[in-house]
N, C-alpha and C positions, 0 to 999 in steps of 0.2 A: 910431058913436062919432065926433063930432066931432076934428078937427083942434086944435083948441085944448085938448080935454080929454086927449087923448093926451098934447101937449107940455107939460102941468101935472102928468102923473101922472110921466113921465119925468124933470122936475124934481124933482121931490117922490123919485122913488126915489134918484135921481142926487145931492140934498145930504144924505138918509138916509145912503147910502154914504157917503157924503168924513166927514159927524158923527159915526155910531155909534163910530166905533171911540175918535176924543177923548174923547167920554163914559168910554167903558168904560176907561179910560186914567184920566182926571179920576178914576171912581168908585174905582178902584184906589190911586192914591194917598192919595182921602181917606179911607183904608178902613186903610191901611197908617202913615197920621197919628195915626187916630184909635186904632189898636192901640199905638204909641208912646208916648202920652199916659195911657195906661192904663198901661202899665208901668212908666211912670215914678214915677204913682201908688202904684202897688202897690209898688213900689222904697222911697217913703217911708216908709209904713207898717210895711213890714220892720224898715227903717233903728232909724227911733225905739221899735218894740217891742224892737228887740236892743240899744240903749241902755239901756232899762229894764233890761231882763235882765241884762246887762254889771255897771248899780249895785245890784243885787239880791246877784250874785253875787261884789260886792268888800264888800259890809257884811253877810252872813249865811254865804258861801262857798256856796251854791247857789242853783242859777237856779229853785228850786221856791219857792211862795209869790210871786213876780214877780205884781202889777197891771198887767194889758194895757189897753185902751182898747181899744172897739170899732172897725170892726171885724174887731180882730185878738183871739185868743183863744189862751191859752198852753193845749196840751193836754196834754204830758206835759214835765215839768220833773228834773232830779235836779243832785247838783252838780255831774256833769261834761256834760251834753247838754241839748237843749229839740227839742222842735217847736210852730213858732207856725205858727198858720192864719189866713189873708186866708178870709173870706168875704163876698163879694159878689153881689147880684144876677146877674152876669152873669161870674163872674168866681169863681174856687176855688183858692187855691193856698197852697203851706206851705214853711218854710224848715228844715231840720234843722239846728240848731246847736251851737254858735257857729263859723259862717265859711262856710257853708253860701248855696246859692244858690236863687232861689223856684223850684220846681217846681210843675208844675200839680196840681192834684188835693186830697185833704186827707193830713191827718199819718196817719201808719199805725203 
């Protein structure tokens, strides 16, 4: 092995080390942006299905009968409770309400 392929392979390892870990740094962030952004999503969707519900249940006195929008889906409704369900490709969660916060998973 030549001299000069050694001090290329030493290089090569040696800015591996000093980079890898920025990456995996960088990739964590954008990873932890990208989970942020999603919540905040799923946050609106909540928001404005529990608006719905809210004017459902000051013009008939229950949150049963409520028109959701996709894709949120009211699955059990009565006049004093709901559960709405977020279902997403990638993503599953439901709020029990009214005052209730998303948890993951669907309504039960």
């Amino acid at each position: 092995m030549s001299l000069t392929l050694v001090v290329i392979v030493a290089l090569a390892f040696g800015a591996w080390r000093i980079l890898a870990p920025h990456a995996q740094k960088a990739s964590n962030e954008a990873g932890e942006s990208a989970d942020a952004v999603v919540g905040t999503v799923a946050r609106a969707y909540f928001t404005g299905a529990e608006a719905s519900l809210e004017v459902q249940r000051s013009t008939t006195g229950s949150y049963a009968g409520a028109s959701l929008q996709p894709p949120i889906t009211l699955v059990r409704a009565d006049a004093g409770s709901y559960c709405i369900q977020l279902d997403r490709p990638s993503l599953q969660q439901h709020v029990n309400g009214p005052g209730g916060a998303p948890v993951s998973g669907p309504c039960t």
